[in-house]
C-alpha positions, 0 to 999 in steps of 0.5 A: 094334657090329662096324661101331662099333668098325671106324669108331673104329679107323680115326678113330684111325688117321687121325687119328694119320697125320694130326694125331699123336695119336690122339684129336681132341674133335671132337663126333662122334667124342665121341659115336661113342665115349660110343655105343660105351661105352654099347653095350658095357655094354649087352651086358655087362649082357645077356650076362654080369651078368644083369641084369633086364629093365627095367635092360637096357631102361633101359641100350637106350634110353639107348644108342639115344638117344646113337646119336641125338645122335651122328647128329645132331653127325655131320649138323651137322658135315657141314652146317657144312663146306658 
């Protein structure tokens, strides 16, 4: 989460230093951000709301597989580029 959170900082950064703004809708960094929120919940959920066990495994997966297409849009753009 710390490493998710540091690598979105720094797009935002660079992206400023580059572009002007700080938020581009390039695919991966999309995803990068939609994992993020979803991670954030989930621990929220697990931490503070005290969810049941099932909710909180429901809300894992989906964090997982939006980890999954984020790592995948990530792959794509990269073999695009070459």
């Amino acid at each position: 989460m710390l490493g998710l959170t540091l690598a979105l900082t720094l797009n935002f950064w660079v992206e400023a230093q580059r572009t002007g703004r700080y938020w581009n809708w390039q695919p991966y960094v999309s995803w990068a951000l939609i994992t993020w929120l979803a991670m954030s919940g989930y621990r929220r959920s697990r931490f503070q709301l005290h969810w049941r066990r099932w909710q909180i495994a429901v809300l894992g997966v989906a964090g997982l597989a939006f980890l999954g297409i984020g790592v995948w849009t990530l792959v794509v753009a990269i073999l695009e580029q070459t």
